[in-house]
N, C-alpha and C positions, 0 to 999 in steps of 0.2 A: 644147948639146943641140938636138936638130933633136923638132919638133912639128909635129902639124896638128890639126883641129879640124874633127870630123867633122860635121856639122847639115844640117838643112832650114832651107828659108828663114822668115821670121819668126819664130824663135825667139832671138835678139838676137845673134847669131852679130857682129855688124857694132859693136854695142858689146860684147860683149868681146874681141874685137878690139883695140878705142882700149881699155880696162882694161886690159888687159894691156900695153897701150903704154907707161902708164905707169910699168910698171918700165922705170929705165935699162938692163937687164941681156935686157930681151927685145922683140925685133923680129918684129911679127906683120902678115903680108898680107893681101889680101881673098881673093877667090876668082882665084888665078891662073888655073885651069883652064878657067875658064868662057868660052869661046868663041862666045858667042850673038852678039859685037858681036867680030866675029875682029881686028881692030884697036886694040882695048883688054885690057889686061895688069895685072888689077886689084893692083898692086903699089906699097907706098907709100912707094918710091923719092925722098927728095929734091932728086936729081937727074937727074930722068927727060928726058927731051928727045924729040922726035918721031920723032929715029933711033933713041933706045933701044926705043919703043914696038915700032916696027918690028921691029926686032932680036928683041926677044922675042917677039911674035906669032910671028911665021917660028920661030922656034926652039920655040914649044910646039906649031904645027903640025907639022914635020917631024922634029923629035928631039924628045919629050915627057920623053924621061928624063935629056939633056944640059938641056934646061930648067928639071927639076925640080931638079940637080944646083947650076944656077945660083941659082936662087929660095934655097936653105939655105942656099949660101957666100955671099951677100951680107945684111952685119945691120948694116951702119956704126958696127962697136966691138961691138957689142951682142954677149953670148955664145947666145943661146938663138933661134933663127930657126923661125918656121912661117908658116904660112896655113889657112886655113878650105876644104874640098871637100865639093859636096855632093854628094847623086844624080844620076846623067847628064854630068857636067861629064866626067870621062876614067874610067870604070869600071873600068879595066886599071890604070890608073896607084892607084887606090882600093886596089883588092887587091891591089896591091904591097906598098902603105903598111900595110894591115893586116896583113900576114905579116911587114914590115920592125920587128925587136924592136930597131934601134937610133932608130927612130922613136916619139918614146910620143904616144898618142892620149888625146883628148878626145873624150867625147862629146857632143854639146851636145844638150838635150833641154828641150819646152816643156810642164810638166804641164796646164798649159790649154788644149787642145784647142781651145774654142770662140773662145778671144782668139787665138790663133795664126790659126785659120781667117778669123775676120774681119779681122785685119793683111792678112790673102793680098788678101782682097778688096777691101779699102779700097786700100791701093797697085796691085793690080789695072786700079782704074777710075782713079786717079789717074797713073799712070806716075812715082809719086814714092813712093821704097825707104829713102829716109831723110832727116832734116833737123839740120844743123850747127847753128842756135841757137835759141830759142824763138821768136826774135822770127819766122823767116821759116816755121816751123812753123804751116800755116795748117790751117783748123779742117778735121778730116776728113770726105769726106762720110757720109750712110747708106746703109749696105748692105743686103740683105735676105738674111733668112736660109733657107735650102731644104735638107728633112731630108735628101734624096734626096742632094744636092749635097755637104752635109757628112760625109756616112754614106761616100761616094768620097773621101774627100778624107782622115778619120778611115783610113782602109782602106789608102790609099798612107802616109800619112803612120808611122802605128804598124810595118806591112810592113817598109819600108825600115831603121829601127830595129830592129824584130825581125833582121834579116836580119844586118845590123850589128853586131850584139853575140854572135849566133852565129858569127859568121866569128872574130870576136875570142875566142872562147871557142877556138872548133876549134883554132884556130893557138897558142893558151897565152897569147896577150897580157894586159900588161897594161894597163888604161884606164883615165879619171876619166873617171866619169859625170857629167854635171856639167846643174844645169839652171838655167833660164831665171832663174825666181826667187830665185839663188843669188847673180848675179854683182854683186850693189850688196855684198853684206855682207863686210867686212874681215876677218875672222876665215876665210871659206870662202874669198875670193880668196888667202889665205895660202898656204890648202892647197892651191889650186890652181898656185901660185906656184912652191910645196917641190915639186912632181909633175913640174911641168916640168923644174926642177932650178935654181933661179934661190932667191936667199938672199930668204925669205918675210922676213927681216928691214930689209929697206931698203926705205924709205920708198916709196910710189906716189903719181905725180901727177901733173895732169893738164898741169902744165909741160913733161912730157915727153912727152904723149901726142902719135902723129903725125898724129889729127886730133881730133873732138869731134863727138859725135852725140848729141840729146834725143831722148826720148820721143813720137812722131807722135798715141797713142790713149788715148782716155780710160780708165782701169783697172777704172772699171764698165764692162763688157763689154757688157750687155744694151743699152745707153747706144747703144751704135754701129749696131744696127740699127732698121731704118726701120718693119719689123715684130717689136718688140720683143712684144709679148704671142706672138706665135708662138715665138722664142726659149725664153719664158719658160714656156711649158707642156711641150717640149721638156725643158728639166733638169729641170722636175718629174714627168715620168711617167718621166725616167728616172735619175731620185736624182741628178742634176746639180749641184745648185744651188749648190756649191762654185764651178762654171767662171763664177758671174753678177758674179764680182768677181775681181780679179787683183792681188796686193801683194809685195811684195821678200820673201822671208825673211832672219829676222833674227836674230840671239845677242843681240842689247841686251839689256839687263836691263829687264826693264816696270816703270815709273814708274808707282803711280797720279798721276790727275791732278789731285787734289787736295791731294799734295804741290811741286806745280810751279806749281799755278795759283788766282791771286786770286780767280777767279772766281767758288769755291764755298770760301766762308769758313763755311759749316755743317757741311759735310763735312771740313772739313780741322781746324774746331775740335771736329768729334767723332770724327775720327782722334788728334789730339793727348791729348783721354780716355783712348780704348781703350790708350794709349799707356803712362800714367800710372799 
């Protein structure tokens, strides 16, 4: 089955990417389309070589739909081939893919607004979009935050979405909407797995993934800016204060913690009561 995964940037489009890597059954690219560096072909080929590089630049400048052609037939065994395209990258190639019903789409979607916006700006001023292990993951710097700048940013960013799932609607498609906070949890990556069309039942892991990327920003949100009280009155005049923290969602079952943990031997010996 042929896929892509439609997203703006910072919304972790680049790990689940490597998630989904890690089924043996599906082979997922970065943003082929993106021509900003026209000699880079973000494709995670492991046998790519400096004439392939070549080869395909030329080929997605000149023929965009003999390249796109190429990009799905090549998955090395793997049955299930996509990539991720965002806004601007080939906008004609975009509205193909959305009218193409043997293509199934992904939505990718960040419900935190303000952690989205400040990823934009942190990698922004750093020129650094992702990091492969904790250890060379260095400490982010602060950003500052400006309503004027985020209010533009909230405006394209929601837009494009909008626009996106209208087209998808127009045309009859079907999609998974799928967001940010979704893609650590194993039960939701399942469903995402069956939608692609790949058996949610074999195992995922990161032995197969075809690279590995951590987390750059801290997930208290408010945390990352330099004027953090300004932030912070920001979600409060405008019933925000959801966006001041950002965590995975989850199915696990909630543990209290005083059945797990020594620590509160009061609590757990007047849990044991109530029990009795």
């Amino acid at each position: 089955m042929r896929f892509i995964i439609i997203a703006s940037e910072r919304t972790g489009s680049s790990h689940l990417v490597n998630v989904l890597s890690g089924h043996p059954d599906i082979f997922t690219n970065g943003n082929v389309f993106d021509a900003r560096k026209p000699k880079l072909v973000y494709v995670l080929w492991p046998d790519k070589t400096a004439a392939t590089k070549l080869e395909l630049s030329e080929l997605r400048r000149t023929a965009p739909l003999e390249f796109l052609e190429r990009i799905f037939s090549t998955g090395y065994g793997r049955a299930h081939v996509g990539f991720k395209i965002f806004s601007g990258e080939n906008d004609e190639i975009l509205d193909q893919l959305i009218k193409d019903s043997t293509v199934r789409k992904i939505v990718l979607y960040r419900r935190n607004l303000l952690a989205c916006f400040s990823s934009h700006l942190v990698a922004a001023s750093t020129g650094k979009y992702s990091a492969r292990d904790e250890a060379n993951a260095a400490p982010a710097p602060k950003v500052r935050f400006n309503v004027e700048r985020f209010a533009n940013f909230h405006k394209r960013f929601t837009s494009f979405y909008r626009d996106v799932v209208e087209r998808l609607n127009h045309h009859r498609q079907n999609f998974y909407f799928c967001s940010y906070e979704e893609i650590n949890d194993p039960w939701l990556r399942s469903s995402l797995v069956n939608f692609i069309g790949a058996d949610p039942g074999v195992p995922m892991s990161s032995d197969v993934q075809l690279r590995h990327q951590v987390k750059q920003n801290s997930s208290d949100i408010l945390s990352r800016f330099a004027n953090r009280r300004e932030a912070a009155a920001f979600l409060t005049e405008y019933g925000l204060w959801h966006w001041a923290h950002e965590g995975d969602m989850s199915l696990e079952p909630f543990i209290p913690r005083a059945e797990t943990s020594p620590e509160f031997p009061a609590e757990r010996e007047g849990h044991e009561l109530a029990r009795t």
